[in-house]
N, C-alpha and C positions, 0 to 999 in steps of 0.2 A: 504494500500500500504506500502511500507517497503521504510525507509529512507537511503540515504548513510553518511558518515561521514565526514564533509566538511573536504579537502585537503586545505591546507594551500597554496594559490599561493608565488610564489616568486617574489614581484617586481622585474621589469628590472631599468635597469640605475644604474650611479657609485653610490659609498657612498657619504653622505654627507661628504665635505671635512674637514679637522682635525679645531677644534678649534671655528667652526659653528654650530650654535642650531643643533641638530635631526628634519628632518620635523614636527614630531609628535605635538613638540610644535604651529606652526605655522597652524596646521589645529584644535587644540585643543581651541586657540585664534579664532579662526571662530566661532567656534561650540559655545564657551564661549558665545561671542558677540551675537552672534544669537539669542542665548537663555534669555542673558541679553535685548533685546529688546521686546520678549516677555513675559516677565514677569514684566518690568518695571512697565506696565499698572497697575496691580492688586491693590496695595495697594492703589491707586489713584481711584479706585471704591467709597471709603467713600469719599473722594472729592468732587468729580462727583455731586453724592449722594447727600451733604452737601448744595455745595456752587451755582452748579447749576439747583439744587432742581427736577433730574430725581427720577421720583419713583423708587420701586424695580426690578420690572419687566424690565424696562428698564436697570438698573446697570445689569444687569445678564446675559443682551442679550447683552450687551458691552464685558463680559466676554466670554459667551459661542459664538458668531459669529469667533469668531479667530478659532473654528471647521472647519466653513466652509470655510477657508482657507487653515488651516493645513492639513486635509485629502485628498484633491485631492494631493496637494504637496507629499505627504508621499506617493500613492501608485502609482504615477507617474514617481518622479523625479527617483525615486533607477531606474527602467526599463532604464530609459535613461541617467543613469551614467554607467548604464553595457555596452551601446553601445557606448556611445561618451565620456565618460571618468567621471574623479569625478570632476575635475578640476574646467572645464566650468558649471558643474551645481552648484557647492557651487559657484560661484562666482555672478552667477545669485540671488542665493540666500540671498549674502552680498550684494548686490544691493537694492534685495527686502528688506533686515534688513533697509537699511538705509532712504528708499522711508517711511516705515512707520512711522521711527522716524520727518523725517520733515513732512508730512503730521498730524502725532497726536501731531504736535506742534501748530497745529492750531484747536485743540481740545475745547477751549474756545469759538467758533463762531457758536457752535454748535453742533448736533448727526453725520454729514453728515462728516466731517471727523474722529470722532470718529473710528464710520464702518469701512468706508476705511482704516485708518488705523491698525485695528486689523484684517483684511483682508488681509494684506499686512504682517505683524506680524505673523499670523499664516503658509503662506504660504516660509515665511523666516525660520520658526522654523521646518516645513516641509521637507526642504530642508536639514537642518542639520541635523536633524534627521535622515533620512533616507540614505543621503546621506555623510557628514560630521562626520558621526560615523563611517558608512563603514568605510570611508577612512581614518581616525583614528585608527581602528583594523588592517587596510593591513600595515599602517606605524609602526606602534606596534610591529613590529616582522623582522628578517633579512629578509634584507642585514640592514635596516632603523634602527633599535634598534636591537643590537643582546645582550643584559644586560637583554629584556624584557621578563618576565615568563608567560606561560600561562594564557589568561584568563587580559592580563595586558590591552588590548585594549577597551574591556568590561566594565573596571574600570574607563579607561581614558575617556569615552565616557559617563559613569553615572554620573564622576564628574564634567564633562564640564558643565553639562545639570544643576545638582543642587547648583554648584560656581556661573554658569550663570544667572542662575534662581535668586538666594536669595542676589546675589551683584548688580544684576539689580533693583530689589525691594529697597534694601535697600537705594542704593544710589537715584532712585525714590523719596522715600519717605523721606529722609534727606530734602532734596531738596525745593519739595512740600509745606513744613510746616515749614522750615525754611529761605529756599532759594529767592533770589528775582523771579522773573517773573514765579509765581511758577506752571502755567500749561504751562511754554515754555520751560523752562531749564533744567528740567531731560531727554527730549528726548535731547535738543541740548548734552548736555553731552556724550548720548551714539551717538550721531554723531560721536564726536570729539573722541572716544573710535575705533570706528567701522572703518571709512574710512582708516587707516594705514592698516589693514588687504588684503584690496583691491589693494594694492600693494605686500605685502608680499606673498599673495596665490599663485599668477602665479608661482613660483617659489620652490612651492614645488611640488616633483615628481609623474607622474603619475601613476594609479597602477589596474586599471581599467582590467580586463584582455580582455574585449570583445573592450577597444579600442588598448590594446596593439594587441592584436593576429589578430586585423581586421575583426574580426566578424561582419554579415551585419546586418543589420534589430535591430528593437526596439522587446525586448520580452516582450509583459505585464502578459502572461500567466506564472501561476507561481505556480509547481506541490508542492515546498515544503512548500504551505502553508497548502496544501491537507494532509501533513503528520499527523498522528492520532494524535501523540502528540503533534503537533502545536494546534488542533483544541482543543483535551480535555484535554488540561493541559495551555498551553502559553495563548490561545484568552480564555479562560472562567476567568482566575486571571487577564488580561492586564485591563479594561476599570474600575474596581475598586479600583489600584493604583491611577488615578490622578484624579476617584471621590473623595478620600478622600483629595490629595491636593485641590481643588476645595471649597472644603466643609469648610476643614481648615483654608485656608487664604485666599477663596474668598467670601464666603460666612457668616463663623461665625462673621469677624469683623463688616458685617452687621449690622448684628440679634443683635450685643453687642453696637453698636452703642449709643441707650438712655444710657449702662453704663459709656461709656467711654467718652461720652460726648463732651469737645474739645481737646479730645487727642488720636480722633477718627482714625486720622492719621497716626501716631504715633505708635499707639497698632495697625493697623491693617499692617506698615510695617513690626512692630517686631514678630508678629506671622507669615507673610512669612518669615522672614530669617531665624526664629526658624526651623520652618517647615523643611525648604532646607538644615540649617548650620546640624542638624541633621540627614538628607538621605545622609549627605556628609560625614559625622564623622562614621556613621556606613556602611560605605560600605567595611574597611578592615574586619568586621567581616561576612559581608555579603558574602563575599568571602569565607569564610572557613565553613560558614553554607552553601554554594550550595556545591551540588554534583552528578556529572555525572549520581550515578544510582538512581536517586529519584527527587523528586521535592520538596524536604522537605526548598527549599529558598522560593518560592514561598506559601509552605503553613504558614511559620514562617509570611511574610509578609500578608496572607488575614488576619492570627488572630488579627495580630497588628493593621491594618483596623479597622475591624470590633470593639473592642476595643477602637480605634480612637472616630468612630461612636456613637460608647454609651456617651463615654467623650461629643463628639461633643450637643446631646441630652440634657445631662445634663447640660453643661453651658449655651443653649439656652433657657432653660428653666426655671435654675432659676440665668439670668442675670451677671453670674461671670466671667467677665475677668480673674481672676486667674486658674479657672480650662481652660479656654479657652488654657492659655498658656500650662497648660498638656497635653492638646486635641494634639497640635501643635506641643510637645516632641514624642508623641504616634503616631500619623500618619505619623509624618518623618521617625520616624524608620521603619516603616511599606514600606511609598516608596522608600526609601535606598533599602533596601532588597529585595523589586519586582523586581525595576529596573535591577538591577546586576544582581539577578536572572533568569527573564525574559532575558537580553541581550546573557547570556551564554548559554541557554537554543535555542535560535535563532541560536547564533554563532556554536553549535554543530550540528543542523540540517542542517543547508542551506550548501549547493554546493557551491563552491566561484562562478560561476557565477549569485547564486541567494542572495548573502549576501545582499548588497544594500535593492533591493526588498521585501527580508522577513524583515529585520531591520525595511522598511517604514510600513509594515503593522502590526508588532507589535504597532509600536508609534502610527498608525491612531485606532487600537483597544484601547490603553491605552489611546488617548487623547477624546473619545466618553464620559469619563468620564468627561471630563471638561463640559458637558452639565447638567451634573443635576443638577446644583443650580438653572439652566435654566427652568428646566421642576417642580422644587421644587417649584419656584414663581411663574408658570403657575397655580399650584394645591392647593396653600394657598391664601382663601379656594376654595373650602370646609374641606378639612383638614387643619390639624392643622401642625406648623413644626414640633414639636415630632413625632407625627402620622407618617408621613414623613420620618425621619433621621431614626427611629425602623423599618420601612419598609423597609429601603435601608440595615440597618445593615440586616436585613434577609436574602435579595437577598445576600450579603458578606457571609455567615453562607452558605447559599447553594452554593455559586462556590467553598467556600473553602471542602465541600464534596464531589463533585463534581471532584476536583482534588486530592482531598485523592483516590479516588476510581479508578483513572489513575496513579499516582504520578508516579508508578513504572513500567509501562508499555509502549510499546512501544518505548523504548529507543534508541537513534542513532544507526544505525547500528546492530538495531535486527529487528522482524517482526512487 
């Protein structure tokens, strides 16, 4: 089928008055928070681990369950921000951010809030995702910013994700190992972070066009995800960007764990922020690597993956924290560069009334990858994790052929 080239809507409503933030900021703080609550968790995996003696299997299914919260959220919530607005769905969602954090503050009494809390987490991170990026891109541009260049909403939307990400973790982990009441106090933190937003959103402008124009009905059907180069260029790179986050900083500080001994903590926050402070540092060049007639952002980023991977292998095998931390430099820049990549790659194909909705199903494609640490300690053994991590770098090796051999096809606005 042939795609059209998304028409830029024009928000309704005045400007923001002289002397007051841009919305942009105020939805960009949502999406931050959001993000900062699902990731908070991660580096508190060795904890977990540690002090409440879950095996592996169990650390991984703490991880990978925030899946089966974030993907309904993702290919739900955008459909029902095109009808009813962006507004009330990101608000639900800083709801959901905040339900999680008091719930997984009582993480210490046991698994039973754990779950529900990364359930709640995932379906928060859902939300913004799909939804909270949208409406980040529509506030990106006139009447809302008219300073903002092409392609700026894309950016503001990847750095939310990985500022939120790796300041969530961090401050986590600060915390955790230093801090008093230390499986209560990093989520109260991002309470005390998150609830001011809850006031501020209502008050930034709608921009929804199916609730400005009064469009009736919920659409969950959704032709531009049918588009050729959605399926063989955007979904075959999206679910191996955030295996490699996954693999990174949820899974190696594991495996490193007998190295790093009591400072398990500690090395396993600082390899998430690595991770994230670098997908954040390179996204102004991730910008000037993508471009409209190729996919050459996307293929920059499987190689750095795949790469990642090998590192990842390697420190697992033979116990070195230090390469770990190279591992964590290589795969950041790997999903710096997806993400952008991938975001622009969406933003050119979808219809504005399908942005929301294709945005959620990139993220529910890209966050599938968060499950393989999951299905990695389902299968050790009878394999081995080398066996494993070279197996996955394979499948990496084949998508990224796989979109060599599309890269340049099918392009917006041709057949």
């Amino acid at each position: 089928m042939s795609g059209g080239t998304a028409v830029e809507p024009a928000p309704a409503g005045p400007l923001a008055p002289a002397g007051r933030p841009r919305p942009w900021w105020t939805v960009f703080g949502a999406v931050f928070v959001s993000c900062w609550c699902g990731n908070q968790f991660t580096p508190l995996l060795v904890m977990y681990k540690e002090r409440q003696h879950y095996d592996a299997t169990t650390v991984n299914l703490f991880l990978g369950v925030y899946v089966l919260g974030l993907a309904p959220a993702l290919l739900v919530a955008g459909a029902l921000s095109d009808r009813y607005g962006r507004r009330p769905l990101m608000f639900a969602g800083l709801l959901a951010s905040t339900a999680a954090s008091a719930t997984l503050a009582f993480g210490a009494t046991g698994p039973g809030p754990i779950y529900a809390g990364r359930l709640l987490s995932g379906a928060a991170v859902g939300i913004a995702m799909a939804v909270g990026n949208s409406w980040l891109k529509e506030v990106s541009q006139a009447p809302w910013d008219v300073t903002a260049e092409a392609g700026t909403g894309a950016r503001r939307a990847s750095l939310a994700f990985t500022l939120g990400s790796g300041i969530g973790a961090l401050v986590a982990g600060v915390l955790a190992q230093w801090g008093p009441w230390d499986e209560e106090l990093p989520f109260v933190v991002h309470l005390a972070v998150s609830v001011p937003f809850l006031w501020l959103l209502p008050r930034v402008p709608e921009t929804s066009a199916g609730r400005l124009n009064g469009t009736p009905g919920v659409r969950f059907r959704l032709s531009a995800a049918r588009h050729r180069r959605f399926a063989g260029v955007v979904a075959v790179a999206a679910p191996w960007l955030f295996a490699g986050a996954a693999l990174a900083y949820g899974y190696l500080p594991v495996l490193l764990s007998p190295s790093t001994g009591r400072w398990g903590l500690p090395y396993a926050t600082g390899l998430t922020v690595l991770t994230l402070g670098v997908a954040a540092l390179v996204q102004p060049l991730a910008k000037r690597i993508d471009t409209a007639s190729s996919a050459r952002g996307l293929l920059v980023a499987l190689a750095a993956v795949a790469a990642g991977l090998l590192l990842t292998a390697a420190a697992a095998a033979t116990r070195s924290p230090a390469l770990g931390v190279v591992t964590a430099c290589v795969m950041g820049a790997g999903i710096g560069v997806g993400l952008v990549s991938g975001l622009l790659e969406v933003q050119r194909m979808a219809p504005p009334g399908d942005l929301a909705r294709l945005t959620g199903v990139f993220y529910a494609l890209a966050y599938l990858g968060f499950l393989t640490p999951a299905a990695m300690a389902a299968l050790t053994p009878p394999f081995t994790t080398t066996a494993l991590l070279l197996a996955v770098t394979a499948l990496v090796a084949a998508a990224f052929l796989l979109v060599l051999r599309s890269h340049r096809r099918h392009l917006p606005g041709g057949p």
